[in-house]
N, CA and C atoms as a LAMMPS dump frame, in Angstrom:
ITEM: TIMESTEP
0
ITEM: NUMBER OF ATOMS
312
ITEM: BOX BOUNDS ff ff ff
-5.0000000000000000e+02 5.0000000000000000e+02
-5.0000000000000000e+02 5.0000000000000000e+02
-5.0000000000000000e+02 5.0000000000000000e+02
ITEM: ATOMS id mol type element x y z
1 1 1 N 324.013 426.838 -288.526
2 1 2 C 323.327 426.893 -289.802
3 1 3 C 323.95 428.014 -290.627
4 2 1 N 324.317 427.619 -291.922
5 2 2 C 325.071 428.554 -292.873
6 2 3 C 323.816 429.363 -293.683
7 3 1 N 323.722 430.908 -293.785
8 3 2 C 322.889 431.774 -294.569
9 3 3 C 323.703 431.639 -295.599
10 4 1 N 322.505 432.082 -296.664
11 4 2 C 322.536 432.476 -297.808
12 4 3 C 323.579 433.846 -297.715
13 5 1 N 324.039 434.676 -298.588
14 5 2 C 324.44 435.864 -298.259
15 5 3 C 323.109 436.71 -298.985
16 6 1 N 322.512 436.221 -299.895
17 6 2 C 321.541 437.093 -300.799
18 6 3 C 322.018 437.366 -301.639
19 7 1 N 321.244 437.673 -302.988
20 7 2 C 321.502 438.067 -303.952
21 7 3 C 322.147 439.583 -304.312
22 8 1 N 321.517 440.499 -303.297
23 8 2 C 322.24 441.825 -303.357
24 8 3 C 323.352 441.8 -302.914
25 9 1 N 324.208 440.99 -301.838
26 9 2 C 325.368 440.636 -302.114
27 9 3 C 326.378 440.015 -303.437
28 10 1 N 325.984 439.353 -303.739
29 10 2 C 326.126 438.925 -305.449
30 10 3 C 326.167 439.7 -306.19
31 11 1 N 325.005 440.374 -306.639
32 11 2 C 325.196 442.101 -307.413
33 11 3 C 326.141 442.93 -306.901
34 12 1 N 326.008 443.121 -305.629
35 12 2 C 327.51 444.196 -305.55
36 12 3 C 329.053 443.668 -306.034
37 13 1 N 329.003 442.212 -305.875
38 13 2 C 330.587 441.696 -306.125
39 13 3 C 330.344 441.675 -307.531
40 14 1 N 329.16 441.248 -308.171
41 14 2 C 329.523 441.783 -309.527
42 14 3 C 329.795 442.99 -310.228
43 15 1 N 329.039 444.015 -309.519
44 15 2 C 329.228 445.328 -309.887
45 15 3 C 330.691 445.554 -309.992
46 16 1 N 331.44 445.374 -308.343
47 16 2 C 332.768 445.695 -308.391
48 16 3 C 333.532 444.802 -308.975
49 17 1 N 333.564 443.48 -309.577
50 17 2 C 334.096 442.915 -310.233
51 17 3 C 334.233 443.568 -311.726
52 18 1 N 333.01 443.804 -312.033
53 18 2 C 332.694 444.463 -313.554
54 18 3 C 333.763 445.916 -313.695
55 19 1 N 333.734 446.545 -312.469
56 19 2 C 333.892 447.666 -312.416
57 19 3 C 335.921 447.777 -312.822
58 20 1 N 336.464 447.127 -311.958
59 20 2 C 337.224 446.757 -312.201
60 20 3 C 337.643 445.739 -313.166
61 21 1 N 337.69 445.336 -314.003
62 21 2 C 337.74 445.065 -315.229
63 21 3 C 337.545 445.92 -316.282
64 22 1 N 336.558 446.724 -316.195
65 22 2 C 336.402 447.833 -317.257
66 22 3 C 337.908 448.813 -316.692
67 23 1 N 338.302 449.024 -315.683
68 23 2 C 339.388 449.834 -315.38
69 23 3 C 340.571 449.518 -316.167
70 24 1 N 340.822 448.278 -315.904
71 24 2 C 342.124 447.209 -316.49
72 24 3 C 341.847 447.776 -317.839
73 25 1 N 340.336 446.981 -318.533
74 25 2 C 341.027 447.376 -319.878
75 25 3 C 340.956 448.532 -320.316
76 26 1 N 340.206 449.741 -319.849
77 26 2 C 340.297 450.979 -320.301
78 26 3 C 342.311 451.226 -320.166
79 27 1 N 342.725 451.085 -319.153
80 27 2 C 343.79 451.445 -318.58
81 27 3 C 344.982 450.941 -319.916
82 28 1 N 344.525 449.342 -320.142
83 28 2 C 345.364 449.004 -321.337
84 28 3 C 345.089 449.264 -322.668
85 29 1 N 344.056 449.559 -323.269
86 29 2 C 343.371 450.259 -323.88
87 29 3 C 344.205 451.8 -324.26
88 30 1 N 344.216 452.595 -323.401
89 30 2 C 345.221 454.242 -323.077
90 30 3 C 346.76 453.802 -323.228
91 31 1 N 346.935 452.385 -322.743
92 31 2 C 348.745 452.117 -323.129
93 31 3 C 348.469 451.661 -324.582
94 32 1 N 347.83 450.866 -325.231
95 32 2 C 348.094 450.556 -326.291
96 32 3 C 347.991 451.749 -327.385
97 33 1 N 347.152 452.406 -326.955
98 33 2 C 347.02 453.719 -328.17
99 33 3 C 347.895 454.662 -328.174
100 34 1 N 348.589 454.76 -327.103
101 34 2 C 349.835 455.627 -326.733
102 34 3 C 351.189 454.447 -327.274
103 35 1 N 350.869 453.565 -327.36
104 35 2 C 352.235 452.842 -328
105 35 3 C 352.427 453.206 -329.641
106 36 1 N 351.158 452.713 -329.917
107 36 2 C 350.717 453.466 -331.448
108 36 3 C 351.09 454.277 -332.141
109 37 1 N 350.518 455.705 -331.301
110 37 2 C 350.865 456.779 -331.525
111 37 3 C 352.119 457.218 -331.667
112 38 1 N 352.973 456.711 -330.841
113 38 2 C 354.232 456.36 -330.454
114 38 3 C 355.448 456.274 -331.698
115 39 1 N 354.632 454.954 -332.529
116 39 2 C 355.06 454.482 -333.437
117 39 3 C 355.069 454.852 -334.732
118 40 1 N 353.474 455.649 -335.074
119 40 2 C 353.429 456.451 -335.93
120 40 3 C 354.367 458.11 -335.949
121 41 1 N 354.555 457.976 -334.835
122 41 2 C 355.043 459.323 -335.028
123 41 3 C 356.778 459.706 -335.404
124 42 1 N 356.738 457.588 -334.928
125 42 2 C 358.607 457.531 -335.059
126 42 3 C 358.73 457.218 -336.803
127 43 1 N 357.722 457.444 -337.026
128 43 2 C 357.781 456.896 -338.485
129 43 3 C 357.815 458.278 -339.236
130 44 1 N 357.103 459.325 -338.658
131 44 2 C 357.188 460.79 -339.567
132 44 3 C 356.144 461.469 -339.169
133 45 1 N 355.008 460.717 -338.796
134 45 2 C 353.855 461.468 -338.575
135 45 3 C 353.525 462.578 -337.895
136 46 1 N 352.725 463.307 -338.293
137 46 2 C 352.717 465.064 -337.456
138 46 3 C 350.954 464.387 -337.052
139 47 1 N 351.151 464.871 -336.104
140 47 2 C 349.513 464.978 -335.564
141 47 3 C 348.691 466.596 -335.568
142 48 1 N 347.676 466.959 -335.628
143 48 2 C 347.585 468.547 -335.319
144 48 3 C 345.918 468.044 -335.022
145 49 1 N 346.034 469.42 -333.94
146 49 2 C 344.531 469.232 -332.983
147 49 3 C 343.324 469.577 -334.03
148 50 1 N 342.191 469.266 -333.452
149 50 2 C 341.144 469.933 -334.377
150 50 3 C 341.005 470.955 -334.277
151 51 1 N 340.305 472.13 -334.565
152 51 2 C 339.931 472.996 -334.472
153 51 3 C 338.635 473.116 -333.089
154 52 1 N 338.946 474.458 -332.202
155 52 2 C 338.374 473.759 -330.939
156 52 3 C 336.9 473.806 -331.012
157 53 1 N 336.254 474.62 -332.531
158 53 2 C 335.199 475.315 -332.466
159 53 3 C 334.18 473.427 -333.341
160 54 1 N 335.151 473.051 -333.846
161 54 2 C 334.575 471.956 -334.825
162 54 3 C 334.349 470.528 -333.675
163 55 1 N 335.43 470.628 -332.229
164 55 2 C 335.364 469.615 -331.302
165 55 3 C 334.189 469.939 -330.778
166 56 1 N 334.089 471.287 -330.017
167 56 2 C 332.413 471.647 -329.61
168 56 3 C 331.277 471.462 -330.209
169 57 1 N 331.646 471.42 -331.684
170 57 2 C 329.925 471.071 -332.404
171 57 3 C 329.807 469.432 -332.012
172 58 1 N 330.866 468.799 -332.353
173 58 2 C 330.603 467.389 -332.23
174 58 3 C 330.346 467.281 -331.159
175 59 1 N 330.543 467.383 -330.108
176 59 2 C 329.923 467.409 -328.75
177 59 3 C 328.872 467.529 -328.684
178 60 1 N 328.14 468.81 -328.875
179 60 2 C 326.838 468.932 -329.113
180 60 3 C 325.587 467.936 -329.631
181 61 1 N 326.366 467.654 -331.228
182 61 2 C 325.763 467.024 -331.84
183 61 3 C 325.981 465.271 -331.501
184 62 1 N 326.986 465.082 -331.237
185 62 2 C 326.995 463.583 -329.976
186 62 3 C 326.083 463.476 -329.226
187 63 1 N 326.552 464.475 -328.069
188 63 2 C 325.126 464.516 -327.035
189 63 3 C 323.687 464.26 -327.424
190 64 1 N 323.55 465.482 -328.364
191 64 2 C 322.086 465.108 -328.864
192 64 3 C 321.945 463.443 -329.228
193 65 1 N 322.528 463.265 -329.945
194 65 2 C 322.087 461.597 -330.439
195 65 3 C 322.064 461.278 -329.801
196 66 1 N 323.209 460.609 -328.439
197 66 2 C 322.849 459.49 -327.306
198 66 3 C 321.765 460.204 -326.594
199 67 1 N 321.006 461.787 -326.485
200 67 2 C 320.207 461.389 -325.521
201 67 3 C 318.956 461.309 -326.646
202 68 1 N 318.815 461.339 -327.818
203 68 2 C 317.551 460.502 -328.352
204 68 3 C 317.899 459.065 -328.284
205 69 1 N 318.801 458.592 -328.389
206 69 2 C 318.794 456.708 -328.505
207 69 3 C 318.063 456.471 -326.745
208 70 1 N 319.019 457.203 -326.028
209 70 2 C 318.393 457.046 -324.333
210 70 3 C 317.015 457.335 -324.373
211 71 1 N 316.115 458.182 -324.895
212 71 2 C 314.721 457.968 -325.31
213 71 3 C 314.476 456.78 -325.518
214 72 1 N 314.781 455.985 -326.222
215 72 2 C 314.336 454.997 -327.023
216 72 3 C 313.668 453.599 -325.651
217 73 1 N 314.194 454.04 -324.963
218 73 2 C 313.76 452.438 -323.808
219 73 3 C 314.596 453.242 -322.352
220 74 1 N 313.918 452.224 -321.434
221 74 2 C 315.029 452.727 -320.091
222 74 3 C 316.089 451.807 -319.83
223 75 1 N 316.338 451.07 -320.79
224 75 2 C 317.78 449.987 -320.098
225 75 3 C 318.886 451.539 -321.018
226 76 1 N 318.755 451.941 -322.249
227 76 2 C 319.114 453.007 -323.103
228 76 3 C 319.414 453.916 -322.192
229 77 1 N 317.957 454.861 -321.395
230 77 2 C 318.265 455.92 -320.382
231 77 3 C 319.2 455.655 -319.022
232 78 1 N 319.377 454.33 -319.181
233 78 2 C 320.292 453.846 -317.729
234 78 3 C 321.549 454 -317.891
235 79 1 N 321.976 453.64 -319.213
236 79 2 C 323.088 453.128 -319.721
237 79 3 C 323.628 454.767 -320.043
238 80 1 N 322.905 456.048 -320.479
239 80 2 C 323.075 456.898 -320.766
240 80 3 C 323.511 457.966 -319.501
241 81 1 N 322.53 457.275 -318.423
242 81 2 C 323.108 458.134 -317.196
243 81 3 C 324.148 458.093 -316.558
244 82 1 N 324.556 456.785 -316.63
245 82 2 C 325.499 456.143 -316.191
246 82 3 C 326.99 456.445 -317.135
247 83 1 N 326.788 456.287 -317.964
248 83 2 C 327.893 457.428 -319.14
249 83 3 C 328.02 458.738 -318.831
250 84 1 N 326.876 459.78 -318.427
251 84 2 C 326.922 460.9 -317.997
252 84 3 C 327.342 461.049 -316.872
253 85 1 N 327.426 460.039 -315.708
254 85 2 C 328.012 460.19 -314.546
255 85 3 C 329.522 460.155 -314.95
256 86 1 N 329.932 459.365 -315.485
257 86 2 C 330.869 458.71 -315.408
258 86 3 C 332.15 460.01 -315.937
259 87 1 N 330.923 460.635 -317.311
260 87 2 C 331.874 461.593 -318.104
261 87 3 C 332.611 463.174 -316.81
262 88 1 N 331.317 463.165 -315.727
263 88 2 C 331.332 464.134 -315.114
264 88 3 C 332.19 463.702 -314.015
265 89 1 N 332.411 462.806 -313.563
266 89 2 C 333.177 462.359 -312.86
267 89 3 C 334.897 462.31 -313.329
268 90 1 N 335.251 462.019 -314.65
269 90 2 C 336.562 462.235 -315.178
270 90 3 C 337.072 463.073 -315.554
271 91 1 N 336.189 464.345 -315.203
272 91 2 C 336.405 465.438 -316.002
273 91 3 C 337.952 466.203 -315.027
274 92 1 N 338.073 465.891 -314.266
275 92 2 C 339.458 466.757 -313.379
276 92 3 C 340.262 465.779 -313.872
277 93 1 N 340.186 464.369 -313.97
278 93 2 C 341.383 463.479 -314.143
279 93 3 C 341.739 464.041 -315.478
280 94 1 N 340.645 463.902 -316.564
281 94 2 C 341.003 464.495 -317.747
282 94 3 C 341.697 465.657 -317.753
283 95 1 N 341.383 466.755 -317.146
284 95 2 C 342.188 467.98 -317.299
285 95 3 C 343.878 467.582 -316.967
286 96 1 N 343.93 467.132 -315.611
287 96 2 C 345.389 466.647 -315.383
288 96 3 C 346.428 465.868 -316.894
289 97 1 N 345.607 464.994 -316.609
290 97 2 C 346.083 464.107 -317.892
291 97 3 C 346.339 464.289 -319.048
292 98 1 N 345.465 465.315 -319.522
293 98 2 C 345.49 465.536 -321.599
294 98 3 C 346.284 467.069 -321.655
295 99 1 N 346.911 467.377 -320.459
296 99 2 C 347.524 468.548 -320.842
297 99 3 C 348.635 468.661 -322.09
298 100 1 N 348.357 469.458 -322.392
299 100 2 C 349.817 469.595 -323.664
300 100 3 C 351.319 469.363 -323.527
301 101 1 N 352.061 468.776 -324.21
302 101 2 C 353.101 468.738 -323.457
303 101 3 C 354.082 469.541 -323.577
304 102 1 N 355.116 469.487 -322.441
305 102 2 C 355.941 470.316 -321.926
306 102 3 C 357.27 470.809 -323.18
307 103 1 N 357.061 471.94 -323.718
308 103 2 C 358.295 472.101 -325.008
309 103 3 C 359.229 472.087 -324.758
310 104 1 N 359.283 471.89 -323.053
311 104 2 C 361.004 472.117 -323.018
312 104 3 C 361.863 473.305 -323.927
């Protein structure tokens, strides 16, 4: 006699299905904007950072908003924690990654 596997089997392959997919396209997503950039810059363009004191307010003031919208309902507060994991979790890859580059 063949079982069911259950539905919490199902949810997990979707989870990791989902999960991976959001990887892919984040991943192509980071190549395409780096091709971009790429392109604008072969064209003349100067880029220059923000100011680091004006990136921290927006932060702030980001934060604040998503966590009043995450007030607003708990599918909101789920979706918000789950962003907050996620941000705290990339935070070493980020450091590796967005370093400045090398002037040679």
């Amino acid at each position: 006699v063949e079982r069911s596997r259950g539905l919490g089997d199902v949810y997990k392959r979707q989870a990791t299905a989902c999960a991976a997919e959001h990887a892919a396209a984040l991943a192509e997503a980071q190549m395409m904007q780096a091709q971009a950039l790429t392109q604008i810059a072969e064209q003349g363009a100067h880029f220059m950072t923000p100011p680091r004191a004006l990136l921290d307010q927006a932060r702030v003031h980001t934060r604040n908003l998503l966590q009043e919208m995450a007030a607003s309902s708990s599918l909101a507060q789920e979706i918000f924690s789950s962003y907050t994991l996620a941000q705290k979790t990339m935070v070493a890859w980020d450091r590796l990654t967005y370093l400045p580059p090398d002037p040679q």
